[in-house]
Backbone bond lengths (Angstrom), bond angles and torsions (degrees), N, CA, C in turn:
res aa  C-N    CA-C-N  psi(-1)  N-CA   C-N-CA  omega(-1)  CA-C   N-CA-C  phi
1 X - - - 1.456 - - 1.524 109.33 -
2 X 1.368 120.07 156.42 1.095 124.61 169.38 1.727 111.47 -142.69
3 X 1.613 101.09 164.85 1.400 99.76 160.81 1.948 117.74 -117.22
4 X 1.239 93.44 155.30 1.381 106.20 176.99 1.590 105.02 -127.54
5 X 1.367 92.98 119.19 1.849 89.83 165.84 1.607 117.11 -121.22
6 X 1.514 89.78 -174.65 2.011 86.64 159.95 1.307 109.84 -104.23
7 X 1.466 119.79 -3.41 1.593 122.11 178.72 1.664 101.77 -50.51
8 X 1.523 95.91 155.51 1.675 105.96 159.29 1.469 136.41 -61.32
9 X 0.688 152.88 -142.50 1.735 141.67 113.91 1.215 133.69 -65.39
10 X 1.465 101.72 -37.29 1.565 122.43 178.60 1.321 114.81 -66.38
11 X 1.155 115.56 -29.15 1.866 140.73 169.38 1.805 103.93 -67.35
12 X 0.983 128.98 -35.32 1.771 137.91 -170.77 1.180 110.53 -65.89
13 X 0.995 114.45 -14.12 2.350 124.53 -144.60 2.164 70.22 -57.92
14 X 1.238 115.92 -96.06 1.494 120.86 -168.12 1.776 121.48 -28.55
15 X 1.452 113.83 -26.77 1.011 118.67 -156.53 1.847 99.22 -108.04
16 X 1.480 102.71 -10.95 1.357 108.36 160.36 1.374 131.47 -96.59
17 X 1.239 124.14 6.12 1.255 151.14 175.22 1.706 111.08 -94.77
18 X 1.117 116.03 -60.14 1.364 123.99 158.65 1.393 135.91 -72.95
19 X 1.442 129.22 -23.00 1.241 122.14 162.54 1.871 119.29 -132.86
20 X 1.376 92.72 147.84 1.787 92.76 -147.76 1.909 71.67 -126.14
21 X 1.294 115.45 90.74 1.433 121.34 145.23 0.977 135.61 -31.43
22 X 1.694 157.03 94.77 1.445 133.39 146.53 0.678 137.33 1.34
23 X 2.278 100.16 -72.94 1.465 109.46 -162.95 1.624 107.33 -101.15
24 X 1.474 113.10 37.86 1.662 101.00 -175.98 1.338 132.85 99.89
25 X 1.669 124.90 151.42 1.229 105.00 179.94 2.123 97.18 -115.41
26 X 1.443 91.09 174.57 1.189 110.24 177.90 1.936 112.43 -128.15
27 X 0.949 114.31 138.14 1.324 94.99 175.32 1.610 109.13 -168.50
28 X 1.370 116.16 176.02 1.929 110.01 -151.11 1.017 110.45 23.38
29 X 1.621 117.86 93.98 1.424 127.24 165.65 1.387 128.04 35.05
30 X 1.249 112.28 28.91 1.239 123.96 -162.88 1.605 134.54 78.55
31 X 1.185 109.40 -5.29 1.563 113.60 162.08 1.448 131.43 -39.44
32 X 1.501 106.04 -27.11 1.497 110.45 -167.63 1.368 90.75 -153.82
33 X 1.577 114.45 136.23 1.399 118.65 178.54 1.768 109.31 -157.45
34 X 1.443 141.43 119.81 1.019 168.91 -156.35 1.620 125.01 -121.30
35 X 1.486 109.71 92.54 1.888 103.03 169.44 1.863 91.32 -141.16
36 X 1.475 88.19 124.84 1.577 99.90 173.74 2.034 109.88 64.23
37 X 1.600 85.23 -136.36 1.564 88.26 179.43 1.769 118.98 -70.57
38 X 1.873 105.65 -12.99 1.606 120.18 -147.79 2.194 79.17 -84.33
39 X 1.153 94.75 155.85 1.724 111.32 169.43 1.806 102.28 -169.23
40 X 1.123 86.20 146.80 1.909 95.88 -177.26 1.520 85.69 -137.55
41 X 1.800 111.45 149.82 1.172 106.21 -178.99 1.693 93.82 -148.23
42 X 1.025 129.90 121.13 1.801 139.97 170.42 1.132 123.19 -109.90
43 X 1.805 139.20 76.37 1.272 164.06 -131.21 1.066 81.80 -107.93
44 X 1.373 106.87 169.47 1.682 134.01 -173.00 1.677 98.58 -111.49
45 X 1.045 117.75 103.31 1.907 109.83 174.53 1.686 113.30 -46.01
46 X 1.394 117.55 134.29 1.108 116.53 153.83 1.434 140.80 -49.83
47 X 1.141 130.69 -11.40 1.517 135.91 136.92 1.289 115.28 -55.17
48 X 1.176 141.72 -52.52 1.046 143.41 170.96 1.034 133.83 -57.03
49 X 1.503 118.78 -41.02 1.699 108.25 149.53 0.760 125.86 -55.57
50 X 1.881 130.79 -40.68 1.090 137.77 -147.00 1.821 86.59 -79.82
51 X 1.024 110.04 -23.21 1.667 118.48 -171.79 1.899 97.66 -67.90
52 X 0.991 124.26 -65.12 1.168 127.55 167.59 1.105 136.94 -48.76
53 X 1.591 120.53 -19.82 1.275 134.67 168.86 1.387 97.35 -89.96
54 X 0.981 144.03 -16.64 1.264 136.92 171.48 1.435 134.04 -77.10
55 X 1.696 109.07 -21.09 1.138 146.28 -147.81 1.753 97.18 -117.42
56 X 1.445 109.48 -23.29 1.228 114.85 167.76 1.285 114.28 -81.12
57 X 1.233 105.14 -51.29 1.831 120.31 -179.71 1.230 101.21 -37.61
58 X 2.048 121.41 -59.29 1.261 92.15 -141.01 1.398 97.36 -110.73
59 X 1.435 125.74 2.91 1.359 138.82 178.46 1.742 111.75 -107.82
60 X 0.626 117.73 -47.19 1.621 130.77 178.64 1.409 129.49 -94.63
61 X 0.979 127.91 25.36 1.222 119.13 -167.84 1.675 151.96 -59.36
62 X 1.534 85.08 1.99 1.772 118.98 -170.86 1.453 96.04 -95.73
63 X 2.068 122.38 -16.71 1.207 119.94 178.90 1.322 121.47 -62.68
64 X 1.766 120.52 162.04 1.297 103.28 176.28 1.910 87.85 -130.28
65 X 1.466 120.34 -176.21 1.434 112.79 -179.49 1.306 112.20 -157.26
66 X 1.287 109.46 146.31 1.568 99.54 -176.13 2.035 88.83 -143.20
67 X 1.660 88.42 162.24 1.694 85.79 171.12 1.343 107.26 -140.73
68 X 0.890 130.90 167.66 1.789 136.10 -160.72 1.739 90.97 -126.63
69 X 1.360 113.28 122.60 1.417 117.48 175.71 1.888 95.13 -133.22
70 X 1.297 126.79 82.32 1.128 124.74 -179.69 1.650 107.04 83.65
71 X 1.169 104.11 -172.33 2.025 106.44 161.26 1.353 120.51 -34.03
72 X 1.427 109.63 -21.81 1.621 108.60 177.68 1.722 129.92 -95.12
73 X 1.263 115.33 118.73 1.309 117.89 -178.74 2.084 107.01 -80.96
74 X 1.205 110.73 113.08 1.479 106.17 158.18 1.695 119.34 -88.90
75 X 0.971 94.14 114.36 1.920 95.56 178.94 1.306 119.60 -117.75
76 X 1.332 112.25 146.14 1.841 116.18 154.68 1.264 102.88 -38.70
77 X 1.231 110.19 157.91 2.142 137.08 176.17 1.969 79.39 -60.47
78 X 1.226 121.85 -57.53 1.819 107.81 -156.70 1.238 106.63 -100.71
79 X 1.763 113.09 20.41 1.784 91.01 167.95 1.575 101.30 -93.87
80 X 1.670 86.69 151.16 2.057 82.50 168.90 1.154 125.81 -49.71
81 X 1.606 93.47 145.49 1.322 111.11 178.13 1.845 107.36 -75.65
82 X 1.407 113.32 132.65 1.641 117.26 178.41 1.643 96.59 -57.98
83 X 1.419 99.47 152.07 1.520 118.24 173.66 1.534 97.69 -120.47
84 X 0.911 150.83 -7.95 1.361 147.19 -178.12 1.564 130.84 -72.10
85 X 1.090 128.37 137.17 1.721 144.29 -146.02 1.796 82.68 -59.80
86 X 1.432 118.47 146.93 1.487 112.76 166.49 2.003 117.16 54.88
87 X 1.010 136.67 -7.74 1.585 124.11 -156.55 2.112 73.43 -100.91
88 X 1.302 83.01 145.26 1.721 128.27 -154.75 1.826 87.22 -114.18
89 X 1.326 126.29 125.79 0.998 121.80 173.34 2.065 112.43 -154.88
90 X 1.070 118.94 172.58 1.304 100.99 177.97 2.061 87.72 -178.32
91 X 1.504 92.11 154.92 2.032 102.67 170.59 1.137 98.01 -84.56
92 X 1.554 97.21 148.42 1.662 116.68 -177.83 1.383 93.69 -159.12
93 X 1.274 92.83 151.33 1.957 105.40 173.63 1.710 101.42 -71.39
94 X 1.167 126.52 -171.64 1.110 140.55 -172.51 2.033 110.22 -101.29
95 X 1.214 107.08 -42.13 1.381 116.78 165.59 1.951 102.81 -45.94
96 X 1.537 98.25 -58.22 1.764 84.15 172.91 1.063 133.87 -77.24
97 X 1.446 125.68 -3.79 1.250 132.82 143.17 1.207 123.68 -24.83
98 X 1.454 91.01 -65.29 1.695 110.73 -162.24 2.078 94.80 -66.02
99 X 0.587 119.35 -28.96 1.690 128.89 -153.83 1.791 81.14 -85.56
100 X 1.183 136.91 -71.61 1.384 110.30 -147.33 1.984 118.71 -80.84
101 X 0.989 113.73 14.01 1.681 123.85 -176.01 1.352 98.90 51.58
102 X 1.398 82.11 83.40 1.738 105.73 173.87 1.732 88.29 -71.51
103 X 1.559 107.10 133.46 1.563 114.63 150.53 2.022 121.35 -60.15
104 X 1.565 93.60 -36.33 1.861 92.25 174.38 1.242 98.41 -158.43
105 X 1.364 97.94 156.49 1.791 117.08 -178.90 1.114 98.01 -118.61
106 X 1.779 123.91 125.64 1.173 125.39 158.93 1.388 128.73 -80.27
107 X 1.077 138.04 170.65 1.946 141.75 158.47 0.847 101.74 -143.76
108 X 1.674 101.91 129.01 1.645 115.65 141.68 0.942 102.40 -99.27
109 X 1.973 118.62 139.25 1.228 128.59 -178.73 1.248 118.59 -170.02
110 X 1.719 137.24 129.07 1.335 128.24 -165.33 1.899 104.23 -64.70
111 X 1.070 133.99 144.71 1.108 131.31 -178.37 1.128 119.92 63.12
112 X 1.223 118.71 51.28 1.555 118.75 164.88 1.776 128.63 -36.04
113 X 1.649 103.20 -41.88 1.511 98.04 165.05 1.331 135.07 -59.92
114 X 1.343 106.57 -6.12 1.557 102.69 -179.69 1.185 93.16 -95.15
115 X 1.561 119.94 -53.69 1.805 100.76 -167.67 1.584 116.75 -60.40
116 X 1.456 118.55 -34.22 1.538 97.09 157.43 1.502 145.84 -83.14
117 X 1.458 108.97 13.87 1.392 135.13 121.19 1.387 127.54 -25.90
118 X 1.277 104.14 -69.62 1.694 136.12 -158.29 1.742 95.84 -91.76
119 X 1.091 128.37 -20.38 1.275 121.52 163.93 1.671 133.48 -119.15
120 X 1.861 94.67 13.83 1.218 99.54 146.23 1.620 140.47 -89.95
121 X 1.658 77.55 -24.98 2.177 101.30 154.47 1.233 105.57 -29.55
122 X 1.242 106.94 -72.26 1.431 101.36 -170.97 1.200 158.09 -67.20
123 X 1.579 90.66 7.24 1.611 117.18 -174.05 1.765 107.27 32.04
124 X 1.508 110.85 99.17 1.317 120.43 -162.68 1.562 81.55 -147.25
125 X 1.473 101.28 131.58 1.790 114.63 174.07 1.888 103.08 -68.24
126 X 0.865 108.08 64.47 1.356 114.07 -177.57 1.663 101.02 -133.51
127 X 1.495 113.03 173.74 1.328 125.40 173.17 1.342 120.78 -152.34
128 X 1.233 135.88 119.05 1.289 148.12 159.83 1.401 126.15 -53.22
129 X 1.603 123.76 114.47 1.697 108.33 -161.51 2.076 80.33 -114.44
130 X 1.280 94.25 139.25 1.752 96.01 166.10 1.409 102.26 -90.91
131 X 1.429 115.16 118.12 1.401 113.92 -171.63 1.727 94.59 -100.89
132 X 1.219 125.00 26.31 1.509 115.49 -170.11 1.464 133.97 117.79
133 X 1.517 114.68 -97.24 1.526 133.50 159.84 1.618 99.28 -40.61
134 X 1.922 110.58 113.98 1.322 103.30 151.01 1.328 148.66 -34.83
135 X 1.594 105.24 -24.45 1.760 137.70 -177.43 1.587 108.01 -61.46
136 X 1.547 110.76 -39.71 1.185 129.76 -140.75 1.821 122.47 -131.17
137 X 1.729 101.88 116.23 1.258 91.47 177.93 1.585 102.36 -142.40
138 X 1.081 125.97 158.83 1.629 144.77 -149.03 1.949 88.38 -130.65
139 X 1.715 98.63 121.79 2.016 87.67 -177.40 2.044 93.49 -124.93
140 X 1.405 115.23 141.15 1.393 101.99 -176.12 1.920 77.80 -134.20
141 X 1.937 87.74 -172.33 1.819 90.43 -154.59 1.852 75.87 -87.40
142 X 1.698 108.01 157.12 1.179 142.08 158.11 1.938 104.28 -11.31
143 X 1.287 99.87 -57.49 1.502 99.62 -175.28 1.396 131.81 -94.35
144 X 1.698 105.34 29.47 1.526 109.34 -170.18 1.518 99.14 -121.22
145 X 1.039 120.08 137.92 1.581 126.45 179.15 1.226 103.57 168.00
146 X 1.500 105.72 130.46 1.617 118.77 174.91 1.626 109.90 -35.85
147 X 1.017 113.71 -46.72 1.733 103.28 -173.17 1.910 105.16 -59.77
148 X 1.029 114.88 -37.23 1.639 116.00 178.42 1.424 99.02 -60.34
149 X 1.558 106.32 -68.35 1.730 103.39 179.55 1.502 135.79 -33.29
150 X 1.952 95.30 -42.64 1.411 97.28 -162.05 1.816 96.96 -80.28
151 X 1.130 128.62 -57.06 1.718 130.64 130.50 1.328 109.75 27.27
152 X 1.301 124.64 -55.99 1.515 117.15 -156.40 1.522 90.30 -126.57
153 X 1.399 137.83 9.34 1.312 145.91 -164.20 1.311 80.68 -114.79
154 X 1.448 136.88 -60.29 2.224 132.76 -161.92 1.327 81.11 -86.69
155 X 1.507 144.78 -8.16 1.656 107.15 -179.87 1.309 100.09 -84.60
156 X 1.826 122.36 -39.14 1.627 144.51 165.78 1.942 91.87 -18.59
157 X 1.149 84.16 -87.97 1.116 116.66 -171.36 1.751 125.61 -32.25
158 X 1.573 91.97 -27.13 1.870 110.96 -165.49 1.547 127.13 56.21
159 X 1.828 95.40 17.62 1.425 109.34 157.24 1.660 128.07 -77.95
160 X 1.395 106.36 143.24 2.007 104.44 -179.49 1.104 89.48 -90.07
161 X 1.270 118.21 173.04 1.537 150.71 157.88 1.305 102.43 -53.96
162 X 1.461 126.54 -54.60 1.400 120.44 -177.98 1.651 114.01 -43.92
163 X 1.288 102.16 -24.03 1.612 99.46 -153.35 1.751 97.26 -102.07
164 X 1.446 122.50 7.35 1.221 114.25 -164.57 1.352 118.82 -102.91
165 X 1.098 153.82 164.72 1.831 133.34 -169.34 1.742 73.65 -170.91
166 X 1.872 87.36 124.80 1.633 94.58 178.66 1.724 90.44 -130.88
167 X 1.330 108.11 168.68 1.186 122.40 -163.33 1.466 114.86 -135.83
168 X 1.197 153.73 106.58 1.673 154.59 -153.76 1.802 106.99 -178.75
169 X 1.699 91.05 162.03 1.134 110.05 170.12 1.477 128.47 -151.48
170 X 0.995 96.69 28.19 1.471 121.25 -179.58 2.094 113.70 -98.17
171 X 1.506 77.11 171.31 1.814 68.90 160.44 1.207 124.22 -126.81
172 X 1.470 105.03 41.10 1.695 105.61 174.23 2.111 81.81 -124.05
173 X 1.215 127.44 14.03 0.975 136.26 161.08 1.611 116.61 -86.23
174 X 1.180 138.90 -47.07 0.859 149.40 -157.35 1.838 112.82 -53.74
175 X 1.570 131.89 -46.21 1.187 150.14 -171.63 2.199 96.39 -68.90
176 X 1.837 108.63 -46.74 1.093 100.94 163.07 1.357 132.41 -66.99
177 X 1.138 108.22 -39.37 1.637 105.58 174.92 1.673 135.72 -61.61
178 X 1.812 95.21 -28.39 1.462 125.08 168.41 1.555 103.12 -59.27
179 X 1.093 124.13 -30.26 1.769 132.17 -151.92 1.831 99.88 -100.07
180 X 1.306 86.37 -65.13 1.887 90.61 -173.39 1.372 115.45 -48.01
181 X 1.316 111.87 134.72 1.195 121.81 173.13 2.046 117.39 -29.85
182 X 1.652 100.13 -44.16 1.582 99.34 174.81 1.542 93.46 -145.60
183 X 1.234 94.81 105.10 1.859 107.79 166.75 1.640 121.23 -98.39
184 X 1.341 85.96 114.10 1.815 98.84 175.14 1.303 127.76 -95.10
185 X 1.507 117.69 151.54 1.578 110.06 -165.16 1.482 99.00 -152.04
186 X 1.444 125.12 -163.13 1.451 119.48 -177.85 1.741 120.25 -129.31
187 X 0.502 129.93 147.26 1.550 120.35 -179.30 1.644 119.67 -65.99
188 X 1.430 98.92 1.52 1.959 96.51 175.01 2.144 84.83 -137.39
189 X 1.094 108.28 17.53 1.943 108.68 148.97 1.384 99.24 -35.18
190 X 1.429 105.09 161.19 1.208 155.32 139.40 1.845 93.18 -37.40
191 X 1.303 124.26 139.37 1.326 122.44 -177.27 1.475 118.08 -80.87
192 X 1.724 88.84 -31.99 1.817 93.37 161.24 1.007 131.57 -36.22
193 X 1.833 99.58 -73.27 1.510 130.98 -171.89 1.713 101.22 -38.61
194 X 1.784 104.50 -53.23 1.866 99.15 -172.20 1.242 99.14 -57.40
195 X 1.449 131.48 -59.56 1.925 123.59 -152.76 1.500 89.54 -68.31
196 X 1.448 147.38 -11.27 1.155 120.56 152.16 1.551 134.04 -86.97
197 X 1.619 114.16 8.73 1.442 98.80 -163.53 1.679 86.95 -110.81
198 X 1.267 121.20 174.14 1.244 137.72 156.04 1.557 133.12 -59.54
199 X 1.496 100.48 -44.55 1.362 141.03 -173.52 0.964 121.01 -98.39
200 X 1.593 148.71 128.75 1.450 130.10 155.43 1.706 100.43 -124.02
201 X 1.439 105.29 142.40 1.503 82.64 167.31 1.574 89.06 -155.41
202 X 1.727 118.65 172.42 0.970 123.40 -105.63 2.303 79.41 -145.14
203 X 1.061 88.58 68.39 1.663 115.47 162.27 1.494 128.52 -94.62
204 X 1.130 152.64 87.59 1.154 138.97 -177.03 1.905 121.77 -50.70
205 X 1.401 110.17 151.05 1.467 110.50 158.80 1.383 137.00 -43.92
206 X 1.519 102.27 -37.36 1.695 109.87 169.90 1.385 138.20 1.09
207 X 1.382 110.20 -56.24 1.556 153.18 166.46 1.587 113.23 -133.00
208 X 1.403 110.61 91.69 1.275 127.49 178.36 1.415 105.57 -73.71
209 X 1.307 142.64 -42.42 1.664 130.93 169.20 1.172 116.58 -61.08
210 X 1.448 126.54 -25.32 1.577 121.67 -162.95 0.995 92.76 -90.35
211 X 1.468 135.35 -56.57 1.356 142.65 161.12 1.541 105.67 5.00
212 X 1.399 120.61 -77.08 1.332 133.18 -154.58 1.757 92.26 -79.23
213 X 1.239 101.95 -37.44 1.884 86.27 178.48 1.857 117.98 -64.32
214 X 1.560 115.47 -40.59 1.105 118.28 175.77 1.368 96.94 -59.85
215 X 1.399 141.10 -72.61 1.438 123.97 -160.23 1.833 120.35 -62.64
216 X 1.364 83.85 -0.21 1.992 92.56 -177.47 2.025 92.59 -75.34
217 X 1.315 99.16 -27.33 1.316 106.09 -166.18 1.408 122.57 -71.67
218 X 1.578 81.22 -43.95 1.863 83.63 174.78 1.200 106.52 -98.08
219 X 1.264 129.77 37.45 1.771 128.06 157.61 1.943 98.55 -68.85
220 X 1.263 83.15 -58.87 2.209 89.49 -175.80 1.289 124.11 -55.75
221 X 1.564 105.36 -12.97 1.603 114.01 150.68 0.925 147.35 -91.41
222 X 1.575 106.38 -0.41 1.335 118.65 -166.70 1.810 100.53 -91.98
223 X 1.708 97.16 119.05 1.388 86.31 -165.52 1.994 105.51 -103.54
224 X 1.552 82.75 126.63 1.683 98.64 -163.46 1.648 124.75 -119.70
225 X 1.778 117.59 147.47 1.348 96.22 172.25 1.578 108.32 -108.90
226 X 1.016 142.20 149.98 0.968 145.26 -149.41 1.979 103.01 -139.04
């Protein structure tokens, strides 16, 4: 088994302490993914931030930005400061942003739909994930997404698709769940995540870890033809 998130790395410190994967981790939407000697890595080009920082300047200016390059968060002076066990963070201009191949660039910004509007104008090998909060959007390069990762993680691996059963509720989930042989999701998902899973079933948030263990459970029941 493995996990795939949209967390950073720098975000994991707790979640690497407590769970010790088999099949590998996945993490920023698939930008960066790790089992054994195998690693895949899908950076954000420095033009391309620099494209977005620009796009803030002269369109956005109430935005703030941060980018995740490993354990380390680079942020504007007014984006929040991380509260999380271990995450490594420090202010940086936006030019150094662009310079270290940030895996993801965050924004806070009123109206998020327009700026990913405004930065689909631009046809930029980039991608916009709606992580939720209108405030808030998470951008990685064009070719990073758990479904690519997990993809090159079962070929790693010498696993098929037939044999894979993924589990999410997000919408940087949705492309994996479409793929795996049996993709599970939740009945208050991401709307994506459902039109991609097979499965929906009907767990509350309450306990967000157990959550994912009960539906790990009824994957082996789910009786399927494939």
């Amino acid at each position: 088994w493995g996990v795939a998130t949209g967390r950073a790395s720098g975000r994991l410190y707790e979640a690497r302490e407590a769970l010790h994967p088999t099949g590998g981790w996945i993490w920023s939407h698939g930008a960066q993914a790790r089992c054994e000697e195998w690693t895949r890595s899908a950076t954000l080009a420095k033009l391309d931030v620099l494209a977005i920082a620009d796009l803030l300047r002269s369109d956005f200016p109430d935005a703030v930005m941060a980018a995740d390059c490993g354990d380390m968060l680079y942020r504007d002076e007014a984006y929040p400061a991380p509260t999380w066990p271990g995450r490594r963070y420090t202010v940086a201009d936006r030019d150094t942003m662009a310079l270290i191949g940030a895996d993801m660039v965050r924004i806070h910004c009123e109206g998020t739909g327009a700026l990913v509007a405004a930065i689909e104008e631009m046809h930029l090998p980039v991608r916009a994930w709606d992580v939720g909060p209108d405030y808030y959007i998470e951008i990685t390069a064009s070719t990073a997404s758990k479904l690519s990762a997990l993809g090159m993680l079962a070929t790693y691996l010498g696993v098929r698709d037939t044999e894979v059963a993924a589990i999410g509720d997000g919408h940087s989930d949705a492309g994996m769940l479409k793929w795996a042989a049996v993709g599970v999701s939740f009945t208050d998902a991401h709307h994506a995540a459902q039109t991609g899973a097979d499965l929906l079933v009907d767990i509350g948030k309450h306990d967000d870890a157990n959550r994912f263990v009960q539906a790990l459970g009824l994957v082996t029941d789910y009786d399927r033809t494939i």
